[in-house]
C-alpha positions as CSV (number, residue, x, y, z in Angstrom):
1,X,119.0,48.5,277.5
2,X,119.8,51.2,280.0
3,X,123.6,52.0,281.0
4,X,123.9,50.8,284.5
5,X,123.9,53.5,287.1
6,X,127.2,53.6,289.4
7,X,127.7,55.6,292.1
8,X,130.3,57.6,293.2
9,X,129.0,57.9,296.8
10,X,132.4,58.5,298.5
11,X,133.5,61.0,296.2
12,X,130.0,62.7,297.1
13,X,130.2,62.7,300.6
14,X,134.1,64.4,300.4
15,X,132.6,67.4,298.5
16,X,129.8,67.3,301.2
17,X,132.3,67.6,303.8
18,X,133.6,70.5,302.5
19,X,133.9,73.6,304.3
20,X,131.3,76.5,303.6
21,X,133.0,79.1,304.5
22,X,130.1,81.0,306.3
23,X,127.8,80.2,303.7
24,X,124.6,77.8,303.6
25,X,123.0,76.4,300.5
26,X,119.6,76.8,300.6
27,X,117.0,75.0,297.8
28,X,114.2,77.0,296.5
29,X,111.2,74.3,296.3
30,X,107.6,74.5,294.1
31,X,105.3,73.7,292.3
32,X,105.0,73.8,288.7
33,X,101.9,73.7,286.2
34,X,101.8,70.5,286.1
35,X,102.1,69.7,289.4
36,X,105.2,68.4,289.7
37,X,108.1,69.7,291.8
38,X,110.7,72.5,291.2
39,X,114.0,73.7,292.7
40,X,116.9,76.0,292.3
41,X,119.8,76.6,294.9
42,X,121.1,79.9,295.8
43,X,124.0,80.8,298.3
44,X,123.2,82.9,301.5
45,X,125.2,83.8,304.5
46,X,125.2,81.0,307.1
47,X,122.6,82.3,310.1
48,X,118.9,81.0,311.3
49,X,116.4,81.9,308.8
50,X,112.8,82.3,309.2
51,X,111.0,82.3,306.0
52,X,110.2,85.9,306.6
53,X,114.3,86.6,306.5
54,X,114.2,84.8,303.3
55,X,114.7,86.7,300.1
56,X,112.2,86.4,297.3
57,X,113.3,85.0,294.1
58,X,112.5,84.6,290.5
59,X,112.5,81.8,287.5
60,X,111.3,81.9,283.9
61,X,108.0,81.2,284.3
62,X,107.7,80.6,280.1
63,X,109.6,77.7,281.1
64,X,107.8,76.1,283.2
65,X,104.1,76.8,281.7
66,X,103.5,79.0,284.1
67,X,103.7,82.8,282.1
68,X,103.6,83.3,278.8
69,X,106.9,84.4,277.2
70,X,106.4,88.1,276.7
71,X,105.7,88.6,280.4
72,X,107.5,85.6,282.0
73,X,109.1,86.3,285.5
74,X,107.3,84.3,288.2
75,X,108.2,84.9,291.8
76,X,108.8,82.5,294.7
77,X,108.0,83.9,298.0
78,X,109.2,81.9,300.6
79,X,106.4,80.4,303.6
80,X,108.6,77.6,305.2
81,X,112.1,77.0,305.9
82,X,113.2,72.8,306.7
83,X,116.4,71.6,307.7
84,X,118.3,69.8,304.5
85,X,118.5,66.3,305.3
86,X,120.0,65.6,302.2
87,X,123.3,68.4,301.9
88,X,122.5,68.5,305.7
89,X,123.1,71.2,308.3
90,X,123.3,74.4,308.3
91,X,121.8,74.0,304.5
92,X,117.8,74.8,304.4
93,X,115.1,73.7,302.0
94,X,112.6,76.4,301.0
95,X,109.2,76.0,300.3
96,X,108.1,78.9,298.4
97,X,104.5,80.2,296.6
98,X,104.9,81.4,292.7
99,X,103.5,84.6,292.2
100,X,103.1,87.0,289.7
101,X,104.9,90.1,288.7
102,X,101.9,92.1,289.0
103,X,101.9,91.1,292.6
104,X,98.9,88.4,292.4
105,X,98.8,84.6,293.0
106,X,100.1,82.5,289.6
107,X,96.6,80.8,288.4
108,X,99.2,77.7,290.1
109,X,99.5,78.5,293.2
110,X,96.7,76.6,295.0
111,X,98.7,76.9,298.6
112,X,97.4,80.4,298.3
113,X,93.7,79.9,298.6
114,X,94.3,77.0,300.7
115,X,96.2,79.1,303.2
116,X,92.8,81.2,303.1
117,X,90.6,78.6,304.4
118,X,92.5,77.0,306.7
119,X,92.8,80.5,308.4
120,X,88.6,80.9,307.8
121,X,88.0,77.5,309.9
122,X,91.0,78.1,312.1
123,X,89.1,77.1,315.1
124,X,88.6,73.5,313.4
125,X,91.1,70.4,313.5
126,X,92.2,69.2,310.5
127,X,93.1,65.9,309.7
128,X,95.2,65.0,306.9
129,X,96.3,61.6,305.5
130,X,99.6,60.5,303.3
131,X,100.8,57.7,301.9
132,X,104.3,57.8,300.3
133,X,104.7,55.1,298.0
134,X,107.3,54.5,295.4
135,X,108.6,51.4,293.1
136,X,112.5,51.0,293.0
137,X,113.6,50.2,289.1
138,X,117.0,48.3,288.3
139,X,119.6,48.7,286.0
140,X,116.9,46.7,283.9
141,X,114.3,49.0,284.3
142,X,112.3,46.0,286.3
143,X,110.7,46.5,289.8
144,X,113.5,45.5,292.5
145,X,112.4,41.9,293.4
146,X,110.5,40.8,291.0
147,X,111.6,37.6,289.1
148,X,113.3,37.7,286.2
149,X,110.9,38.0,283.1
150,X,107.9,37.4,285.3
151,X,105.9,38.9,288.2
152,X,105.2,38.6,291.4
153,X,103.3,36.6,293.1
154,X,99.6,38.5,294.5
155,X,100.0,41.5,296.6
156,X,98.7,40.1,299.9
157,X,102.3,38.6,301.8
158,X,103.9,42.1,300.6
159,X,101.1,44.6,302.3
160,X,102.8,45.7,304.8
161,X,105.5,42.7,304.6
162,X,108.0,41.8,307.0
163,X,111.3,39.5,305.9
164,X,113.3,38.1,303.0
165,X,111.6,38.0,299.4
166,X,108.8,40.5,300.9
167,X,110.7,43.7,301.3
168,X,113.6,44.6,299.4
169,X,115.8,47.6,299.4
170,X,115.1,48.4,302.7
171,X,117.7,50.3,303.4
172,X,117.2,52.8,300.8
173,X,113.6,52.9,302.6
174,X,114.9,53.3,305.8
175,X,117.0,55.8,304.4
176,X,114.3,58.0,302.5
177,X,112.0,57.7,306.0
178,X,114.8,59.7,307.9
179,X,115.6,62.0,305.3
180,X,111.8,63.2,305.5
181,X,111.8,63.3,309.6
């Protein structure tokens, strides 16, 4: 069985209170070879950034499976720049392409080439879709709500469910939803 999680949510938000002294934190996000999601934080004088302002960065690419050892540095050029919901203002979120050292898109960097075509049919309206979904886990490594040693009942009353044993956590949701705004 899994140790249970605690939080230490009020010794948290005192460190995030803390003053920055002219400095902003500012998280360096990708993606990897297996298209998951990477970050690393670096400190930078407190103004308004553009990602243009940003600096470009580097990681160990032999790392991630993204270069091979003997030739390893990836870089992350920045091409957005989001408030941090999460450390909050004045710190920034980065989204940044991985290139390579010889100046050419990593073989992972599929924002590249879709940057390319969306510039190509500029004149056209695109129309995207997305769905976040995401299953809570307890202490007990079970689904939030569920019953103990069983499952629940058909999906049908929780699609899109309103009330008491169809939605649980809702606060965290509610939370997550206006981190992402």
């Amino acid at each position: 069985m899994a140790a249970p999680i605690t939080s230490r949510t009020e010794t948290l938000q005192k460190f995030l209170k803390l003053d920055q002294k002219g400095m902003i934190m500012a998280e360096y996000v990708w993606v990897d070879a297996d298209g998951g999601t990477r970050s690393k934080s670096r400190t930078l004088p407190e103004k308004e950034y553009t990602h243009e302002d940003l600096p470009v960065w580097n990681f160990d690419g032999s790392s991630t499976n993204q270069a091979p050892g003997e030739n390893s540095d990836v870089y992350l050029r920045p091409c957005a720049v989001y408030p941090d919901p999460f450390r909050g203002s004045p710190n920034i979120i980065v989204l940044a392409e991985c290139w390579n050292a010889d100046g050419t898109p990593n073989k992972f960097n599929f924002r590249h080439d879709c940057v390319k075509v969306m510039d190509q049919y500029a004149e056209d309206e695109p129309w995207f879709g997305l769905e976040q979904e995401y299953t809570l886990l307890g202490s007990d490594d079970r689904p939030y709500g569920w019953p103990a040693g069983g499952f629940p009942a058909p999906q049908g009353e929780y699609y899109c469910g309103v009330g008491t044993g169809k939605v649980v956590q809702r606060d965290i949701v509610e939370a997550h939803y206006k981190a992402c705004l």
